[in-house]
N, C-alpha and C positions, 0 to 999 in steps of 0.2 A: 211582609212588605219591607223594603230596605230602609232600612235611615237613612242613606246619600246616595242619590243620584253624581257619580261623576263622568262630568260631558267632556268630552275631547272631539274639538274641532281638526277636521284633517281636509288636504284637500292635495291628492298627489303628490303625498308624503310617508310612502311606503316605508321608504328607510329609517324613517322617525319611530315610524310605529313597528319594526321589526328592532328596534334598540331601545324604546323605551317601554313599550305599553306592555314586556313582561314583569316589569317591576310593579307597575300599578296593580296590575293582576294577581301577581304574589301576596301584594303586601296589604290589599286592599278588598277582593273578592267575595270574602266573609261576611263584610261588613258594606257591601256598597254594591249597586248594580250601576255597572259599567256601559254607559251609550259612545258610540262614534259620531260624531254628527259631521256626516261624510260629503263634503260640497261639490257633489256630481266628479267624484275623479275617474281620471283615465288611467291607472297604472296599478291595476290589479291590488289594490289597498282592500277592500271589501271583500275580495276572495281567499287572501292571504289572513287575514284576521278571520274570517269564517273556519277555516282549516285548520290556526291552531289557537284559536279561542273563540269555542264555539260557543259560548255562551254570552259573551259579549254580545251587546245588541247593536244593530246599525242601524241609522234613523237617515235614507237615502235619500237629502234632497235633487232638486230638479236640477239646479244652476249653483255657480258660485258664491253663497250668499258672505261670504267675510267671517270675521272674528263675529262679529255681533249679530248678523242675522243667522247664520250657522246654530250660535250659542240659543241663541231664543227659540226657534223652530226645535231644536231637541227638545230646551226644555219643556214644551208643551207636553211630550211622551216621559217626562220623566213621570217616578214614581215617587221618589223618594221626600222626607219632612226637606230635606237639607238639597241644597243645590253645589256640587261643585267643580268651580269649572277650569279644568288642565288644560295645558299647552302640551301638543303632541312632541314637544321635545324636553319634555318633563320626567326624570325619575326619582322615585319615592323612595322613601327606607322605613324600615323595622318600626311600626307604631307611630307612622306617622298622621295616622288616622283618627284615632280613639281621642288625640288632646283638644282635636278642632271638636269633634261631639263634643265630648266632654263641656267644651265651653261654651256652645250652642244651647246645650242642655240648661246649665246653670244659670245662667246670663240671658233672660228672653230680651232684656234690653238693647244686646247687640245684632247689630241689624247683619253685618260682613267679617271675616275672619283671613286673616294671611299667612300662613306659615313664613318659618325661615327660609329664604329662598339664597342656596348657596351656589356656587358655579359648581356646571358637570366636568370642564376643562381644568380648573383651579379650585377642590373641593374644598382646601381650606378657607376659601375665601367667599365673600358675598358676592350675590351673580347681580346685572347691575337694574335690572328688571323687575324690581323690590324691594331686593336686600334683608332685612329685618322689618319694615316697614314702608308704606308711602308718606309723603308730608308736602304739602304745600306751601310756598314764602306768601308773600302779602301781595305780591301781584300775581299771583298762582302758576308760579314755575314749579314742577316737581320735584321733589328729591328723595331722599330715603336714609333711614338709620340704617348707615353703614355705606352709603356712595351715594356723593354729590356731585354732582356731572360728571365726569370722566375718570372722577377719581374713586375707585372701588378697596372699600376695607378689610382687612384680612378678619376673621368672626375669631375675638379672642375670647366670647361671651360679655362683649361689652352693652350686647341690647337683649341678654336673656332677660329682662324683667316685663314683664305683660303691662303693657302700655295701649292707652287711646292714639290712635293713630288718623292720618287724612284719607287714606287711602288705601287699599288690599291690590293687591299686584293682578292682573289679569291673567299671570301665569300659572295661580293657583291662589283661586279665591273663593271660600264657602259663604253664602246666605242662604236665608230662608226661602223655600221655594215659594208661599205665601206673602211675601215681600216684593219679589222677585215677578209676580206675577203683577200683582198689584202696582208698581211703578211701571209696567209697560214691558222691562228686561231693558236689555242694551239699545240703548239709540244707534238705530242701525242707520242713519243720515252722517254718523260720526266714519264706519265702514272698520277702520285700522287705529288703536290707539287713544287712549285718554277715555275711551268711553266708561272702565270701572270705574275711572276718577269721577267721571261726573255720575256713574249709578252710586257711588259713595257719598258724593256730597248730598244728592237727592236723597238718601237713606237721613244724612244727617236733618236733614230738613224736618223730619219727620223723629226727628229726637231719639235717632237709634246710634248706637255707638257702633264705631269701627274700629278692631282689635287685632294687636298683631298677638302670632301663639307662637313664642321662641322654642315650643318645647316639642312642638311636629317642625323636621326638614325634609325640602324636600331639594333637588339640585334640576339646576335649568340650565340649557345649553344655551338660549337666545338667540337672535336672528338668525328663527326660521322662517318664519313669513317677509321680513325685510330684513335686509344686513344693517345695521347702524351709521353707516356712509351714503346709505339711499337717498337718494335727492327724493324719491316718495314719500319715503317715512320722511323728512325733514317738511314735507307738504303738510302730509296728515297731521304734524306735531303741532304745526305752527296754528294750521286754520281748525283742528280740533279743539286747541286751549282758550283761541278766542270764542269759539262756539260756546265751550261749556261755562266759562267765565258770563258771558252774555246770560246764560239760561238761570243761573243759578246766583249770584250775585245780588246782593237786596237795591233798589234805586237808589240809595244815596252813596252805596260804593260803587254801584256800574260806572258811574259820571265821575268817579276820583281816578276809580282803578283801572278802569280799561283804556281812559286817553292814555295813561304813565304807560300802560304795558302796548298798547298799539305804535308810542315812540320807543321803548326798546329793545321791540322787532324790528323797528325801522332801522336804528344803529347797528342791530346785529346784520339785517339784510345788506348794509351800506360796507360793512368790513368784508361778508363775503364776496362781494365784487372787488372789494379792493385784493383779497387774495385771489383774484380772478376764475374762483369756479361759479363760471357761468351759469350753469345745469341747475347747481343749488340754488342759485341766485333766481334765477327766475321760478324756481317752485317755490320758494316764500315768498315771491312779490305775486303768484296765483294763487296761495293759500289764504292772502289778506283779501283780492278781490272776491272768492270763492266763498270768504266769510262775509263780506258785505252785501252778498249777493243773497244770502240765507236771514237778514237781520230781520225783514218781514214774518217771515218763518218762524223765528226765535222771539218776536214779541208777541205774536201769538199764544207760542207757548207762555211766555211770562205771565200774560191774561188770564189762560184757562185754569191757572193753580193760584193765582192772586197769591207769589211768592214776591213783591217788592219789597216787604216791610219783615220778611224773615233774616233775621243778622245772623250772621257765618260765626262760629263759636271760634275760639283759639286751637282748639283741634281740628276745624277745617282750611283758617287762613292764619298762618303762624304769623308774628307779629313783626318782621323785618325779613328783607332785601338779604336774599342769599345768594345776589347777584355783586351785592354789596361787601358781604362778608366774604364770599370765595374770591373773588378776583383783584377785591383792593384789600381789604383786609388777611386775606390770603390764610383763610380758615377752611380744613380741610373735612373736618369731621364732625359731625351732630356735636360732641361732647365740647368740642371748642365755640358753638353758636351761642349764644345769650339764652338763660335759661327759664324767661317770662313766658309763659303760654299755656306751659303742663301744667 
C-alpha cells in the first residue's frame, strides 16, 4: 500500500498535464500512488494520461465539481496513510517527497504540511500562492513568508527554518487522510479559494499543528483555474474569507472582528469604483450579499460543533493589521512585521 495518496484536480487541462505531471511521476512514483481526479473534461486529458502513464489512476467524475468537490470525491478512492493534494500546474523536484513523510511520521501532532512553493516562471523566487508559508493578520487577511500582497520575495533561504504556520497552500498541501476524512474534506459551498485556509484553521481547532517544510520544493505556475485579475477570483476571495471567518472564529471575536473586516471590504469595494472597474466592483458588492445570504447556513454549522468558546491561537490569527503595516507603515516582508506571536 502507498504512504501518499497524491490527488491532482484537472478539468480540460491537457496542457498542464502534458508539462507538469511528468515530473510528479519522476520524482514521486516510488513512493506515492498518483490519482487524477478528472472533472468530466472534454479534451482528451484521460486519454492522453492513459497512453503515457498508465499507471496513474483516474478517478472520472460526472460534472464539474471544483477545487474542493473534485479534491474530496478522489479522496474517497484514495489509498494512501497521507493525503496530497497538487495543483495540475505544479512541478516537483528531486526528493521533494521523503521530507513531507518524514515529518508526518515524526510529528503525529501536525495535522497539514506545505512545502516551498517557488515560481515555475521566476525559480528563484517565491510563487505567490504560498510562498514559504500561509498566515493570517488579526482580521484574517492572508499572507505568506515571503509575499505579502502583490509583493513576492526572492527565496534567499530567509524561511528555511521549520516553523508553525496558518495555513498550507492548496497548491500543494499534505494531511492525514484520517483527518481529512474525519473533518468532512473541503467545504465544497466555498467551490474556488480559501477553503485549505479554513480546512487549516478546523485542523487547528482540534489542536493539530500546521507546518511549513522548507526542505521539499516544489514550483507552481498559478492562475490556472483563475488569472489573478479575475473579477471571479476577486468574488470567491472576498465572500469565501467572510464565510470562513464566520465558521470558525470563537463568539466574542466574531462581534469584534467581522464588523472591522465587513467595513474594510467596504472601503476596499468604494476605491475600486472610484478607479472605475466596474466588473470588479460589483463582484465584491455580490460576494458580501452571497455571504449574507449563507449566514443561516454558517450558524448552523457553529451549532453543530459548539465551536463559540474555541480561541484561535497566535498561529492562526496573528496579532496586527497587515493592512496596517504594508500600506501605511510600508513593511514589505515577514522579517520587517512585529515579532509577538511565534
Amino acid at each position: 500500500m502507498p504512504r501518499v495518496s497524491i490527488i491532482i484536480v484537472s478539468w480540460n487541462a491537457l496542457n498542464h498535464l502534458k508539462t507538469f505531471l511528468p515530473s510528479v511521476w519522476n520524482h514521486s512514483h516510488s513512493l506515492a500512488e498518483i490519482i487524477i481526479a478528472d472533472n468530466d473534461s472534454s479534451d482528451d486529458s484521460n486519454a492522453w494520461v492513459r497512453a503515457h502513464f498508465p499507471e496513474v489512476r483516474i478517478a472520472e467524475l460526472d460534472q464539474n465539481y471544483g477545487y474542493c468537490g473534485g479534491n474530496n470525491r478522489a479522496a474517497l478512492q484514495a489509498n494512501g496513510e497521507y493525503l496530497l493534494f497538487l495543483n495540475n500546474d505544479v512541478e516537483v523536484s528531486s526528493g521533494w517527497l521523503e521530507p513531507l513523510i518524514r515529518m508526518m511520521d515524526e510529528h503525529p501532532d501536525v495535522g497539514a504540511i506545505q512545502p516551498k512553493i517557488r515560481s515555475v516562471e521566476q525559480p528563484a523566487s517565491f510563487e505567490y500562492a504560498g510562498a514559504a508559508g500561509g498566515l493570517l493578520d488579526r482580521h484574517g487577511y492572508p499572507y505568506c513568508l515571503g509575499r505579502i500582497f502583490d509583493h513576492v520575495e526572492e527565496d534567499k533561504g530567509q524561511y528555511d527554518t521549520v516553523r508553525p504556520i496558518s495555513w498550507a497552500s492548496g497548491a500543494a498541501i499534505m494531511t492525514r487522510k484520517t483527518l481529512f476524512s474525519e473533518l468532512g474534506g473541503f467545504d465544497e459551498s466555498f467551490v474556488f479559494h480559501m477553503e485549505e485556509i479554513d480546512y487549516c484553521w478546523r485542523l487547528r481547532q482540534r489542536d493539530y499543528k500546521i507546518m511549513n517544510c522548507p526542505s521539499s520544493v516544489v514550483y507552481h505556475l498559478g492562475g490556472g483555474s483563475l488569472p489573478s485579475d479575475s473579477p471571479r477570483k476577486r468574488y470567491y476571495n472576498f465572500r469565501n474569507n467572510l464565510k470562513m471567518l464566520f465558521k470558525n472564529l470563537p463568539r466574542k471575536k466574531l462581534f469584534t472582528i467581522l464588523p472591522v473586516r465587513l467595513l474594510l471590504d467596504m472601503i476596499a469595494t468604494f476605491q475600486t469604483i472610484l478607479r472605475l472597474e466596474w466588473r470588479m466592483a460589483f463582484e465584491m458588492i455580490r460576494a458580501r450579499w452571497h455571504f449574507y445570504a449563507s449566514i443561516p447556513d454558517l450558524i448552523a454549522y457553529r451549532k453543530s460543533l459548539s465551536i463559540n468558546n474555541i480561541e484561535p491561537s497566535p498561529y492562526v490569527l496573528r496579532p496586527y493589521s497587515i493592512l496596517w503595516h504594508y500600506f501605511i507603515k510600508k513593511k514589505k516582508t515577514f522579517g520587517d512585521l512585529p515579532e509577538s506571536g511565534f
